[in-house]
C-alpha positions in Angstrom: 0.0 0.0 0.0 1.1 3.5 -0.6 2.2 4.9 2.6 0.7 8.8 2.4 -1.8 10.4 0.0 0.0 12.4 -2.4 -0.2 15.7 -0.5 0.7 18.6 -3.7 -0.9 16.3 -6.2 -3.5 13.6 -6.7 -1.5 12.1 -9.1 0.1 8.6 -8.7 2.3 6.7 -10.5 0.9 2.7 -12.6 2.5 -0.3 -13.5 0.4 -1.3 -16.7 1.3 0.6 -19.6 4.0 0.0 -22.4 5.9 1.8 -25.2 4.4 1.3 -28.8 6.6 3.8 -30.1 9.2 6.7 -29.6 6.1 9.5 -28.0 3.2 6.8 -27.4 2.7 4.4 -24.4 -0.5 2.0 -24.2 -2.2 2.0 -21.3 -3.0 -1.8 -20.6 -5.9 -1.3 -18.2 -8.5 -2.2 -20.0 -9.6 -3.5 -23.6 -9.7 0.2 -24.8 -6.0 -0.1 -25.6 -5.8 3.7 -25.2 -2.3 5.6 -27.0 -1.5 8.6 -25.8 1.4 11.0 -26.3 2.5 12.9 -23.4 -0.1 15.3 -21.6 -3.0 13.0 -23.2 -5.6 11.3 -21.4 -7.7 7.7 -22.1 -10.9 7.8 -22.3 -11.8 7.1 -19.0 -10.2 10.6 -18.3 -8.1 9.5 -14.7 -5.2 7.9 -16.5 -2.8 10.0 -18.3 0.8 10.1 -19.8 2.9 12.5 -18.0 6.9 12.4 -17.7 7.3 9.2 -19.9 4.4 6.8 -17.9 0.7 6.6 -17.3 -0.8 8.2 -14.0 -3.5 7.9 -11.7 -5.1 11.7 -12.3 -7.7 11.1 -9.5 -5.9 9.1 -6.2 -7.5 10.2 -3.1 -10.5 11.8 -4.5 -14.6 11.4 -4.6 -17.3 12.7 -5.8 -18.7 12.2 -2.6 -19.7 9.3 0.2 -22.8 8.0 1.0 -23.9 5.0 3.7 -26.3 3.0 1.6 -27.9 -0.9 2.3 -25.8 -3.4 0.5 -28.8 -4.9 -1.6 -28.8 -1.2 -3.4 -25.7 -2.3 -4.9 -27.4 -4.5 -5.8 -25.9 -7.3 -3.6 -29.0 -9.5 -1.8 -26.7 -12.2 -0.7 -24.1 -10.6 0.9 -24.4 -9.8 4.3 -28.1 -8.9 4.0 -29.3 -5.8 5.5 -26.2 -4.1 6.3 -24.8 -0.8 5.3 -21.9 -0.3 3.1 -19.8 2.8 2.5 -20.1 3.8 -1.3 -18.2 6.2 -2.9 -16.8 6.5 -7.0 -14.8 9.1 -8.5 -14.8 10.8 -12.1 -14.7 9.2 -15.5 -15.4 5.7 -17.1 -13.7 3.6 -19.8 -17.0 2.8 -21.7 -18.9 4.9 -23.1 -22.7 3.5 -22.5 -25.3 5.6 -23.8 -27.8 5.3 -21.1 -25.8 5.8 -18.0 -27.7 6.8 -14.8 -24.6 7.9 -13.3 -23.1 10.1 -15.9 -22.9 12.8 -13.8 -20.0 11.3 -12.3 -19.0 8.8 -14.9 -19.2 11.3 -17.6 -17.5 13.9 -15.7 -14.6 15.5 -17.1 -14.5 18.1 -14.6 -12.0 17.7 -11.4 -14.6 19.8 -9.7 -16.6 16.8 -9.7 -14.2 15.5 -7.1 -15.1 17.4 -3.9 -14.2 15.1 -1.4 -11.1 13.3 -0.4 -9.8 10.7 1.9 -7.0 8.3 2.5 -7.6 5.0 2.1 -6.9 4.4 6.0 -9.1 7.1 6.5 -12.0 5.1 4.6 -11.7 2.5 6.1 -11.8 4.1 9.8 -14.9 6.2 9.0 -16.5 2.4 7.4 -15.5 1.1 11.0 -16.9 4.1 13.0 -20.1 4.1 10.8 -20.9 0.5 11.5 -20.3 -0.3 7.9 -19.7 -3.4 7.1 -18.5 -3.3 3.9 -16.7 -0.5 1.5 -18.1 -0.3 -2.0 -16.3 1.1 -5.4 -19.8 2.2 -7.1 -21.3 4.8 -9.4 -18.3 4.8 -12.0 -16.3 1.7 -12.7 -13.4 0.9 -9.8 -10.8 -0.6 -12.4 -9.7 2.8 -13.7 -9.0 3.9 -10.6 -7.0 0.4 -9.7 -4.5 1.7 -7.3 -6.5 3.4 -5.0 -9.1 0.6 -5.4 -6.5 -1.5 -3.6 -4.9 0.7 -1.4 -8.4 1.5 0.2 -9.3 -2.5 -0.1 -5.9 -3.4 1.7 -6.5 -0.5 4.2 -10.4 -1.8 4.9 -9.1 -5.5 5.7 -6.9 -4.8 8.3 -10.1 -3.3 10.3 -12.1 -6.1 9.4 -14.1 -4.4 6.9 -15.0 -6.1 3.0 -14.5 -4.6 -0.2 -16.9 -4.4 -2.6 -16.4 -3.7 -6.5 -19.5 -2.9 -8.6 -18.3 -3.1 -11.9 -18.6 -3.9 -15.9 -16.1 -6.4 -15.5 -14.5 -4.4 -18.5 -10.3 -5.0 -17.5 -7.5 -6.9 -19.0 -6.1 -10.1 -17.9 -3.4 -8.9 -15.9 -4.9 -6.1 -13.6 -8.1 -7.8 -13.2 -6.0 -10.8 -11.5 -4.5 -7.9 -9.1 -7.8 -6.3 -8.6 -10.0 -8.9 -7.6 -7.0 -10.4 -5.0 -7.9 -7.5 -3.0 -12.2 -7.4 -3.7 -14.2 -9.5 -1.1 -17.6 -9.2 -3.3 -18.7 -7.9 -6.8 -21.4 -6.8 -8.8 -20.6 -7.3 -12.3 -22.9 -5.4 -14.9 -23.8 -7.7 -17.5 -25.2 -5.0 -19.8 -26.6 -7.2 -22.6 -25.8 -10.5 -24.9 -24.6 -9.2 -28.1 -21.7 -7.9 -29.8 -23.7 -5.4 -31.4 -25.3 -3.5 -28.3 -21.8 -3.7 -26.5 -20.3 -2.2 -29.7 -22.9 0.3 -30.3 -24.5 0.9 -27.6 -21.5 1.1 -25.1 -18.4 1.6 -27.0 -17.0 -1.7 -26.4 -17.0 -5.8 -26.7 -19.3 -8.3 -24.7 -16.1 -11.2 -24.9 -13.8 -9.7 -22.4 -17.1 -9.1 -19.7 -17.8 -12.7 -20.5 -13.9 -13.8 -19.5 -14.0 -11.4 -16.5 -17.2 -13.6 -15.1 -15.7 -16.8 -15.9 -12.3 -15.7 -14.3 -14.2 -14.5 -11.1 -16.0 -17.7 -10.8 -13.3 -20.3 -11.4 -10.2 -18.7 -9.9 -11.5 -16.7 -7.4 -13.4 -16.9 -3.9 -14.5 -13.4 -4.8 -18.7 -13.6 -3.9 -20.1 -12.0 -7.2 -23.8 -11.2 -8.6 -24.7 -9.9 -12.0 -26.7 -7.1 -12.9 -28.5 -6.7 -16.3 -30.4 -3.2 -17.3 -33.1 -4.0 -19.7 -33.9 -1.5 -22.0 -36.9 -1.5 -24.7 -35.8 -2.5 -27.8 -32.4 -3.0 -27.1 -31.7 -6.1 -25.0 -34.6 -7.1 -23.6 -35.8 -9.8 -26.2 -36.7 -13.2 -25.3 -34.3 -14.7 -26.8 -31.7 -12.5 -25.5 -32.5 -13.2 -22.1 -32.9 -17.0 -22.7 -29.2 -17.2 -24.5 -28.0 -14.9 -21.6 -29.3 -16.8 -18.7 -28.1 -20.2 -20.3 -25.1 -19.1 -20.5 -24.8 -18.2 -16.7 -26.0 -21.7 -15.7 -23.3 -23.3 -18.6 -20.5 -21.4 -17.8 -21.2 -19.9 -14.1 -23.5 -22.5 -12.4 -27.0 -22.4 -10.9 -26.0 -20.0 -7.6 -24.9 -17.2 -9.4 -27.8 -14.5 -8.6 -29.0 -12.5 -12.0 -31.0 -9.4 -11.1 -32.9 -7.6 -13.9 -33.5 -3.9 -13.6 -35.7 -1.1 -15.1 -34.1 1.6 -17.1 -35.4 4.7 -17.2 -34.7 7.6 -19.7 -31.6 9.3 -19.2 -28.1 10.4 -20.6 -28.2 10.1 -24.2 -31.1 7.7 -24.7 -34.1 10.3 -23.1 -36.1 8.9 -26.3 -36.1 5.3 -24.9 -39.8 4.7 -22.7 -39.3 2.8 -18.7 -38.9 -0.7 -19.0 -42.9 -2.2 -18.4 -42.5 -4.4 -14.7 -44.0 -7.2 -17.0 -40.6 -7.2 -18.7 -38.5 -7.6 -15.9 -41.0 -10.4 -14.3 -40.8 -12.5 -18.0 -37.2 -12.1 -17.7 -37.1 -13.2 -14.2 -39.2 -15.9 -15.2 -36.9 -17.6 -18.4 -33.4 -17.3 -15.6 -35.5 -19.2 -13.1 -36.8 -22.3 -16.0 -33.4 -22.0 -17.2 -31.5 -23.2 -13.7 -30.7 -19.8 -12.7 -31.7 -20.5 -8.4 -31.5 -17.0 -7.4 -33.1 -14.1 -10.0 -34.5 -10.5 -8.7 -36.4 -7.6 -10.7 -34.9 -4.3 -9.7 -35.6 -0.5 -9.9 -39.6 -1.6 -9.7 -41.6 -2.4 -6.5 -42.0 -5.8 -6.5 -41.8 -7.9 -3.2 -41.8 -11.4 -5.1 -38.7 -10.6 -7.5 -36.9 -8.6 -4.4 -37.5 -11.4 -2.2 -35.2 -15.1 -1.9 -36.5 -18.4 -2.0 -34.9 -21.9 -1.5 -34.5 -23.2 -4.7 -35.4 -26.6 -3.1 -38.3 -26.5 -1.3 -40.1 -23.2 -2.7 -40.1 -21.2 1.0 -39.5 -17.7 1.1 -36.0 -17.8 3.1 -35.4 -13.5 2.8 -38.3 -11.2 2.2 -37.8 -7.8 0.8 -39.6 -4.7 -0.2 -37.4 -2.4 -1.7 -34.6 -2.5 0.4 -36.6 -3.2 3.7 -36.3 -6.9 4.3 -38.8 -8.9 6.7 -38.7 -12.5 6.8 -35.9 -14.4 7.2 -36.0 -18.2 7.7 -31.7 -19.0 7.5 -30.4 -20.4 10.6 -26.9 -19.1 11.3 -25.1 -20.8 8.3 -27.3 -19.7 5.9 -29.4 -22.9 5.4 -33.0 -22.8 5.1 -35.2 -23.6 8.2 -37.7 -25.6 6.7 -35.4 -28.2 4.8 -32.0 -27.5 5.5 -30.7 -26.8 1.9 -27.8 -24.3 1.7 -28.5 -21.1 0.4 -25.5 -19.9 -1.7 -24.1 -16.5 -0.8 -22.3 -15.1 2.8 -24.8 -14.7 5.9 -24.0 -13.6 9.4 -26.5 -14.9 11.1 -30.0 -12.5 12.2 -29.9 -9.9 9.3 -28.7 -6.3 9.5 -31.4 -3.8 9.8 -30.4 -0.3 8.2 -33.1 -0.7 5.6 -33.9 1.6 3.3 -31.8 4.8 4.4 -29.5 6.8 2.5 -26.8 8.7 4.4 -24.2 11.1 3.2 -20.7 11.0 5.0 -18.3 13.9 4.8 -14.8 12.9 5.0 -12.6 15.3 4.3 -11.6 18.3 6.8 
């Protein structure tokens, strides 16, 4: 871990980047690829050539922090009920036209960045808070990889998780880095063609596909994926039915799948809500399909929010939005009407900080 934040600049030094010619370096973050010549930026807008290497524009800087319940993440089987400390900072290495974040994402303004914090400091306001996780949210956490870590590495040694909500979009090398140091994920699976990654977001389906498979087979990292459906654009039958085979193929059975509602935003205002009939249909094909564990999201609907055992049929966690009320798991997680394991991490009784939204200032 870095021992001090940067205090004249909030500007750190990387590791993946190489020379492709006498003035370029590639920055090998992600899939983008991007080539810059000194004083350029990629487009995620945080990582930049200056003095012969790529830097970290943004270490030690937020656009704010916010306790929220972990399900909003959305994460229902990890540590239900408690709160997390979320926080993101600027920029985004895709390009999606419907973002509901772009305010941050999007932001090519520093200004955007009004609060700061070391990473110990994080992690002793998480502890303080009665957080019980830390999550890297509203823009994607592997452009800013270094302080992703720092804070992660910072947060364990008090006992707190790191969280990573994501679009999984990262090459080979940091992503093995990064996820050594996440506890839990939620990995936007934003649709199940070439064509609306390419399009619609600015990049390629295969490498979120190899970042899921990576997560599940060489990691203990607990992950969920989270799939916007947007009229006329992924939320086809068939889409859904390829997508959620898929999962069960390639991921197995206990990976939960929640479907969300877009609404209009960004650069797609012309696009209508999703319907709630589309989510439940969708919900519907993941659950004939194998898939044990599917919610609807961004809708009030207490039957896709809630858990059942995918054995017996009995409601093991009930939710309505993020208020959850029954819960039949004994301490291990198993349910208390047939014993079967219910796949996920449970500490017991549930947390109960509901549906609140609280904004944390950190810096001085």
């Amino acid at each position: 871990m870095r021992e001090t934040l940067p205090q004249q600049s909030d500007t750190v030094k990387t590791e993946y980047w190489h020379w492709v010619d006498e003035r370029r370096i590639q920055c090998d973050m992600c899939p983008r690829a991007c080539r810059l010549r000194e004083g350029q930026r990629g487009l995620c807008f945080v990582r930049a050539m200056e003095n012969d290497e790529i830097v970290l524009k943004t270490y030690g800087r937020s656009s704010g922090f916010c306790i929220d319940p972990i399900e909003k993440k959305p994460l229902n089987h990890f540590f239900p009920g408690t709160p997390v400390l979320s926080f993101g900072t600027a920029g985004c290495n895709l390009a999606c036209k419907f973002c509901q974040n772009w305010d941050i994402s999007k932001s090519r303004e520093i200004d955007t960045l009004s609060d700061s914090a070391s990473p110990e400091r994080i992690a002793q306001t998480a502890k303080r808070t009665g957080c019980t996780s830390v999550a890297f949210t509203y823009n994607d956490p592997v452009i800013f990889h270094e302080y992703a870590i720092d804070i992660a590495q910072a947060c364990r040694e008090h006992g707190i998780k790191a969280v990573a909500v994501t679009a999984g979009y990262v090459c080979p090398e940091p992503r093995v880095e990064f996820f050594e140091y996440m506890d839990a994920a939620n990995v936007d699976l934003k649709a199940f063609t070439e064509r609306f990654y390419k399009k619609i977001c600015g990049g390629e389906l295969a490498p979120v596909l190899e970042t899921l498979e990576y997560l599940k087979h060489e990691t203990g990292v607990w992950f969920e994926i989270t799939d916007l459906l947007i009229p006329g654009e992924n939320d086809s039958h068939e889409e859904v039915e390829r997508m959620s085979q898929w999962v069960v193929e390639h991921l197995g059975p206990d990976v939960p799948m929640h479907f969300t509602a877009f609404h209009p935003d960004w650069k797609m205002r012309e696009k209508d809500d999703t319907p709630p009939r589309t989510l439940s249909r969708s919900r519907e094909i993941a659950l004939k399909n194998g898939v044990r564990y599917v919610y609807t999201g961004n809708v009030h609907d207490e039957r896709g929010g809630s858990t059942y055992c995918h054995h017996c049929g009995h409601k093991l966690i009930g939710r309505d939005w993020y208020e959850l009320s029954d819960w039949n798991l004994d301490d291990t997680g198993h349910c208390l009407t047939c014993g079967t394991a219910c796949a996920g991490h449970f500490q017991g009784k549930y947390g109960d900080w509901g549906r609140r939204r609280m904004p944390v200032r950190l810096s001085a």
